[in-house]
C-alpha positions as CSV (number, residue, x, y, z in Angstrom):
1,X,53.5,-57.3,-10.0
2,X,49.7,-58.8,-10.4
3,X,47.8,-59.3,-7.7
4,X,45.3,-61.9,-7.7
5,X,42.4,-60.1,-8.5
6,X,39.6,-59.2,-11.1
7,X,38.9,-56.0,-12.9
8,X,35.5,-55.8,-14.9
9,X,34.3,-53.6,-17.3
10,X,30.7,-53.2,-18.9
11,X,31.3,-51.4,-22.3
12,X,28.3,-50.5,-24.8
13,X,29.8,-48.0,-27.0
14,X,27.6,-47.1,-30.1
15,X,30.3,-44.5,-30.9
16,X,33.8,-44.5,-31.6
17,X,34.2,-43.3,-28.3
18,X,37.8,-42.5,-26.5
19,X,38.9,-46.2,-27.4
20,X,42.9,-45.3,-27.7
21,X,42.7,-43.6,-24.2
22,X,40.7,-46.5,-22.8
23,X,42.9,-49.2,-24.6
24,X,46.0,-47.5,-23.1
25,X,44.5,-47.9,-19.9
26,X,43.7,-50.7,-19.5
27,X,47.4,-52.0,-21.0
28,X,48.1,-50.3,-17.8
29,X,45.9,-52.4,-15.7
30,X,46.8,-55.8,-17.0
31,X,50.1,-55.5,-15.5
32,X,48.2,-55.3,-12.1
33,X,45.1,-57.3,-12.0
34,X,43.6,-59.9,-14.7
35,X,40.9,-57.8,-16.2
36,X,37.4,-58.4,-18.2
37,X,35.6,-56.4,-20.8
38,X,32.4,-57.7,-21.3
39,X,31.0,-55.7,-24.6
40,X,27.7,-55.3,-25.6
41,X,28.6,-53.0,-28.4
42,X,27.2,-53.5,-32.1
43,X,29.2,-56.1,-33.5
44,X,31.6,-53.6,-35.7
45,X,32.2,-51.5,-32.9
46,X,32.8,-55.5,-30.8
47,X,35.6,-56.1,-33.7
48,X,37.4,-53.0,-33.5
49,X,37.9,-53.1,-29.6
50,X,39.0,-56.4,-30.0
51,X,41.7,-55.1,-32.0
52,X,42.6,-52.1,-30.2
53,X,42.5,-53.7,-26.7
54,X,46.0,-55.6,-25.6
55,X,45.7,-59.0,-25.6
56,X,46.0,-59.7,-22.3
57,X,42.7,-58.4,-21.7
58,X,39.4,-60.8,-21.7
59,X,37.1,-59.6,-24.4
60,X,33.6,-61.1,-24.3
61,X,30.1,-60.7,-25.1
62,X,27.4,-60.3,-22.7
63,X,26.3,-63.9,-21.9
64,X,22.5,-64.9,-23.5
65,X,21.7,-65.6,-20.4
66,X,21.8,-62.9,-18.4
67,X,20.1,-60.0,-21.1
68,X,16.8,-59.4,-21.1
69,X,15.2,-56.8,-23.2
70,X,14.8,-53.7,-21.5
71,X,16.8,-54.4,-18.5
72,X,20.1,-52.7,-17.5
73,X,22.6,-53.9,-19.9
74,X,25.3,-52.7,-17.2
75,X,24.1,-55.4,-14.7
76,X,23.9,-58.1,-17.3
77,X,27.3,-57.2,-18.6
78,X,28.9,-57.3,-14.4
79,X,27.1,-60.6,-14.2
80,X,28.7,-62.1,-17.2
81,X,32.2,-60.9,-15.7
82,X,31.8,-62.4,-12.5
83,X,30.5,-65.8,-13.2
84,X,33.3,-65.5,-15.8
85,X,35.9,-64.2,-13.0
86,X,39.2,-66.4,-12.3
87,X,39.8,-64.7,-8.9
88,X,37.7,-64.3,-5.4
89,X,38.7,-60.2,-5.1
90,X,36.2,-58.3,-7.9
91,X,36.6,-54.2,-8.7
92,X,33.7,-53.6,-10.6
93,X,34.3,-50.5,-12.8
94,X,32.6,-48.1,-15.5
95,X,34.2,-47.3,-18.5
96,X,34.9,-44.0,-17.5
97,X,37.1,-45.1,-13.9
98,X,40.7,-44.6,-14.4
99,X,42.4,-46.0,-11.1
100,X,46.1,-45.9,-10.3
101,X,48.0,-49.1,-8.7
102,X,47.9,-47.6,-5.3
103,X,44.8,-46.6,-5.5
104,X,43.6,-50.5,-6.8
105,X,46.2,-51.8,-4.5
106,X,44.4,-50.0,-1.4
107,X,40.7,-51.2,-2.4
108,X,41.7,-54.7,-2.9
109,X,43.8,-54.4,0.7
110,X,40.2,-53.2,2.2
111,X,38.6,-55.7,0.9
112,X,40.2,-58.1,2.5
113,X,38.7,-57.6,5.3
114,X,34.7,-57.0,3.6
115,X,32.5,-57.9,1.3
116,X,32.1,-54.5,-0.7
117,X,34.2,-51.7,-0.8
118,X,33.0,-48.4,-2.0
119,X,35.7,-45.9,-2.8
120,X,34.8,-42.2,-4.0
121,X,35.1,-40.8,-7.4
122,X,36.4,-37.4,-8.5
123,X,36.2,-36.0,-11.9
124,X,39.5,-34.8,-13.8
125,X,39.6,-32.9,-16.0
126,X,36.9,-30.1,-15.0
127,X,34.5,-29.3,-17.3
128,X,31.8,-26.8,-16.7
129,X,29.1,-30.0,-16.6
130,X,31.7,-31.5,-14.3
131,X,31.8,-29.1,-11.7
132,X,28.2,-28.5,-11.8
133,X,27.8,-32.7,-11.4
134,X,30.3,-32.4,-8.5
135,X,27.9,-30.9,-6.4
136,X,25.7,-33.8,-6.0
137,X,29.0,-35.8,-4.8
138,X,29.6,-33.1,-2.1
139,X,26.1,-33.2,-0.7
140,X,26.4,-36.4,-0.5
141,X,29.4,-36.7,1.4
142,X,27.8,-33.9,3.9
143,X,24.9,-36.6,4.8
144,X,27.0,-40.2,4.2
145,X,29.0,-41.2,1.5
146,X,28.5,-40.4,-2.3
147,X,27.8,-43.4,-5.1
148,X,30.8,-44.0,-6.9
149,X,30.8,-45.2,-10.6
150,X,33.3,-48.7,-8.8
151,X,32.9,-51.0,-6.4
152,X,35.1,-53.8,-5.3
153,X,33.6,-57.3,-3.8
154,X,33.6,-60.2,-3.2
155,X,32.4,-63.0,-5.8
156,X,31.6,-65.4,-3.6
157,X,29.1,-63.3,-1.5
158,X,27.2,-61.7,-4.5
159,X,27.0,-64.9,-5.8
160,X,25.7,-66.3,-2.4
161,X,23.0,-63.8,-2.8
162,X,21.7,-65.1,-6.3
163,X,23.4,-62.3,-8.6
164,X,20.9,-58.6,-8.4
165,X,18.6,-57.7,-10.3
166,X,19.0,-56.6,-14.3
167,X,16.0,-55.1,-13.9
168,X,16.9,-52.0,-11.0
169,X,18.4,-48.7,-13.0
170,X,20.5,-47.1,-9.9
171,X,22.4,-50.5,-10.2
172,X,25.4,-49.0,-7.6
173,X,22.7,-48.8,-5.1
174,X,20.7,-52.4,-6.3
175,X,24.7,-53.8,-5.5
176,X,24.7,-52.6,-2.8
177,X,22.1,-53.2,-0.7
178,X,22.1,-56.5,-2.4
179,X,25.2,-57.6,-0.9
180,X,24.2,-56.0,2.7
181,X,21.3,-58.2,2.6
182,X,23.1,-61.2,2.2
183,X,25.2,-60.3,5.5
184,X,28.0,-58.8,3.8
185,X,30.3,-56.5,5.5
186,X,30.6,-52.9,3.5
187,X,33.8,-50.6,4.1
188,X,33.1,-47.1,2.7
189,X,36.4,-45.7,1.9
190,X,35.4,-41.7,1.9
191,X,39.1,-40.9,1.6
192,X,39.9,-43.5,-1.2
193,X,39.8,-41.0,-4.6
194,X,39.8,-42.6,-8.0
195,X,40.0,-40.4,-10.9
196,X,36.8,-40.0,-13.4
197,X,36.8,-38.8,-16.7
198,X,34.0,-36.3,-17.5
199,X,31.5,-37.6,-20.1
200,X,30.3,-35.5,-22.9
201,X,27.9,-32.6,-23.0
202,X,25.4,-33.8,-25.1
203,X,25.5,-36.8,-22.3
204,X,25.3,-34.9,-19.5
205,X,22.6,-33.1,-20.3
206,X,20.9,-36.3,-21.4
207,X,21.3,-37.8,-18.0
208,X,19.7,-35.0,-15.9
209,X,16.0,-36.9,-16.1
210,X,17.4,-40.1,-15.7
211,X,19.8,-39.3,-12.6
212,X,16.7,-37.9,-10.2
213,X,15.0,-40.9,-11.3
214,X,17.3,-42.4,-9.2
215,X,16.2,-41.1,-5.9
216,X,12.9,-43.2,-6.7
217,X,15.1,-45.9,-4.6
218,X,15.3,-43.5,-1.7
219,X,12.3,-42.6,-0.5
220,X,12.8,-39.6,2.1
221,X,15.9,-38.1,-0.5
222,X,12.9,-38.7,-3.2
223,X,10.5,-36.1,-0.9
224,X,13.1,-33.7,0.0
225,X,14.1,-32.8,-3.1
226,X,10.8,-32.8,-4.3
227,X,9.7,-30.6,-1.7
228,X,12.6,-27.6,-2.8
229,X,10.1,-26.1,-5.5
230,X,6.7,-26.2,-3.0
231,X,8.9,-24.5,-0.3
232,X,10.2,-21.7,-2.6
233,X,7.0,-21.2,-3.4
234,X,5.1,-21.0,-0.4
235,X,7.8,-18.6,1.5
236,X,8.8,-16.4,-2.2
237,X,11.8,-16.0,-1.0
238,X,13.3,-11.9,-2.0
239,X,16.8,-11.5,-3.8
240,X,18.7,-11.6,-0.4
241,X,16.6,-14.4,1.4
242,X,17.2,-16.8,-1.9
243,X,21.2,-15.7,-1.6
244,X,20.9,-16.7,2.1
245,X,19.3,-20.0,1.5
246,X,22.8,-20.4,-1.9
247,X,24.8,-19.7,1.0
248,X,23.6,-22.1,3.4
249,X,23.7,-25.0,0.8
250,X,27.0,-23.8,-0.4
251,X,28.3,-24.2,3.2
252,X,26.6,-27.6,3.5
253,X,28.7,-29.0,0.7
254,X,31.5,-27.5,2.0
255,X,31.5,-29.8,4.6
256,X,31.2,-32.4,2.3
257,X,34.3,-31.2,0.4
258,X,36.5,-31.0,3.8
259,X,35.4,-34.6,4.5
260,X,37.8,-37.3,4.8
261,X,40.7,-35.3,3.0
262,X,38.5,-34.5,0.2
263,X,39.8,-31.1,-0.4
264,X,42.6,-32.7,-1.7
265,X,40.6,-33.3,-5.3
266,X,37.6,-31.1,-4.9
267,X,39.1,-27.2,-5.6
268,X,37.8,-24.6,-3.2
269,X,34.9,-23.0,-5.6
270,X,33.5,-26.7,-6.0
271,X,30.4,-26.3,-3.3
272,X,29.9,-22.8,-5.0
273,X,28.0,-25.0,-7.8
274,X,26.0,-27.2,-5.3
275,X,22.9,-24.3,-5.4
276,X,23.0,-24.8,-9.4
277,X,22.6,-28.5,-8.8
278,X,19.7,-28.5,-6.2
279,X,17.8,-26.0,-8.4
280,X,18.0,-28.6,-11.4
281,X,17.1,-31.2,-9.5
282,X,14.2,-29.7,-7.8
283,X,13.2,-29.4,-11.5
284,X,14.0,-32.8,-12.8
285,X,12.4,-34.3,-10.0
286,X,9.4,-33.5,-10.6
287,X,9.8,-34.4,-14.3
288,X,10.8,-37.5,-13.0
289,X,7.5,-37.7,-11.7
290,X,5.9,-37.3,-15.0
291,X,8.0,-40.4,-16.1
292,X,7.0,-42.4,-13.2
293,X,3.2,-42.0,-14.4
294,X,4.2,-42.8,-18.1
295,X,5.7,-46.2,-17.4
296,X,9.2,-45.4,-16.1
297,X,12.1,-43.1,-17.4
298,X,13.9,-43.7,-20.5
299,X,16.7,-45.9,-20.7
300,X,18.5,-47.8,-23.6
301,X,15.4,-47.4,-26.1
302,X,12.8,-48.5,-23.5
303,X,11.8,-47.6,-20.2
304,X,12.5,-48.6,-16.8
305,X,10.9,-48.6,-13.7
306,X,12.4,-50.0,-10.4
307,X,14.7,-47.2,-9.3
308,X,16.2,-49.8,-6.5
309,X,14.8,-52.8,-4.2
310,X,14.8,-51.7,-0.6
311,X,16.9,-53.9,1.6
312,X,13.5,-55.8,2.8
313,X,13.0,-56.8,-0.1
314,X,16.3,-58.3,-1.0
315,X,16.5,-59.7,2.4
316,X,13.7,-61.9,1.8
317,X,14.9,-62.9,-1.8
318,X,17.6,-63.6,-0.2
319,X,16.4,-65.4,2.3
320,X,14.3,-67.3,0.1
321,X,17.1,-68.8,-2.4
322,X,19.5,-69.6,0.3
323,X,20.1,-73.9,1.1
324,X,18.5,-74.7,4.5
325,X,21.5,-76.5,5.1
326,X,23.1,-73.1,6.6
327,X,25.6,-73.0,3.2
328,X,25.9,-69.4,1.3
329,X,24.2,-70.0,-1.7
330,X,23.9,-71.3,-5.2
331,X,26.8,-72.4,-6.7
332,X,28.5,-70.4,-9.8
333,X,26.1,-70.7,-13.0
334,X,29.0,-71.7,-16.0
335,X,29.3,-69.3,-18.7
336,X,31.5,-69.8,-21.6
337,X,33.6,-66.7,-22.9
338,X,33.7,-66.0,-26.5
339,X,36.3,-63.6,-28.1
């Protein structure tokens, strides 16, 4: 039975790509939720998703209006879908998210009582670059709650809040704390696991840069993890002090993994990868750095260089676009779909 509810999809594929795995799943979804693909793919690629996609599902470009060169073609493809959406309940997904119908069916029941919901991803099958990338999810859920590649929400109150910005690169985050500042109510579901498919290598190891680039939006994460190379060199730490300080971080993420029922997709040796993590990020960090000083880091052909807005800042956007007449917001821009 389909709910009343949204699913949309940014795509920008300049490869083939897994399209028969992605078109399977999503003639999975449609017999759920009505669901969106907005495609900013070269116009071949465009054609032969159109054909390979069931029909059921929307198919659109990115609206002109919301791309801007050298912003995040993500953002502008999520804002195409919901000024496009037919339904007030939104999931908000990457091509990579596989859910299942109870776990869809539980984030739209949470959100029905928010204004963002963010679930927690888990990656299946487990590559090598996997595991490794799993440690930053377990850290996370040690100190809060990780950044998942979905979100579900609520149309009207991101649209209250004037869209977010194109221009942020940790757009999860910009989301976020976008909706936050316009008084919505976030649920973070830490026991809610939905499936991710690994990317490839040759990705992964493109994204190392770009990921601690992200922290940029986090000030005091930003310092810590640039302060893990000074330390180790100030106390050169011997062979067993360096396995001691492995251990400890080990342990930390192990908390992280027993979380909120998390060892129920995270396999025991998972925080065992966390130190491998850290030390690459206290490397790419600092590289990070170096991009900061040339501009921003690479993204899409150009460079970015807003990480995130903090939540002051969006609460005075916010603020500023909002009728003084008490109502949410601006009212829906129209955009028309083309297939």
């Amino acid at each position: 039975m389909q709910q009343p509810a949204e699913y949309i999809l940014p795509l920008r594929w300049t490869d083939r790509g897994p399209l028969d795995e992605l078109a399977r799943y999503l003639a999975r979804l449609v017999r759920w939720v009505d669901v969106t693909v907005v495609d900013g793919s070269p116009d071949a690629s465009f054609r032969r998703h159109a054909r390979a996609f069931p029909p059921a599902v929307r198919h659109v470009r990115p609206a002109q209006q919301q791309v801007s060169r050298g912003g995040n073609g993500k953002v502008q493809g999520v804002l195409t879908g919901i000024a496009l959406a037919r339904h007030e309940r939104l999931v908000i997904a990457d091509d990579d998210v596989r859910y299942t119908e109870e776990g869809l069916s539980r984030v739209l029941r949470l959100l029905d009582g928010a204004d963002l919901v963010r679930p927690q991803n888990y990656f299946a099958p487990l590559t090598w670059h996997a595991r490794w990338d799993t440690g930053r999810t377990l850290l996370n859920r040690a100190f809060a709650s990780d950044y998942p590649g979905t979100l579900a929400l609520r149309r009207s109150t991101v649209l209250a809040a004037g869209g977010y910005s194109t221009e942020a690169l940790f757009e999860n985050l910009e989301l976020i704390r976008t909706i936050r500042a316009a008084g919505g109510r976030e649920v973070r579901a830490d026991d809610l696991f939905v499936r991710r498919l690994p990317c490839t290598t040759r990705h992964f190891l493109r994204q190392r840069v770009r990921q601690a680039y992200d922290s940029f939006g986090q000030p005091p994460r930003l310092l810590a993890e640039l302060g893990v190379l000074p330390a180790l060199v100030l106390i050169r730490p011997d062979g067993l002090r360096l396995a001691g300080l492995a251990c400890g971080v080990a342990a930390l993420a192990e908390l992280g993994r027993r979380r909120r029922g998390g060892r129920a997709v995270y396999p025991p040796a998972a925080a065992l990868w966390v130190p491998l993590w850290l030390a690459e990020r206290a490397v790419c960090s600092w590289l990070a750095v170096l991009s900061r000083a040339r501009g921003g880091v690479r993204y899409s052909g150009g460079r970015m260089r807003l990480a995130a807005h903090s939540e002051r800042q969006l609460r005075r956007r916010v603020a500023a676009i909002r009728p003084r007449d008490g109502s949410r917001g601006p009212a829906p821009v129209g955009i028309s779909a083309r297939r």
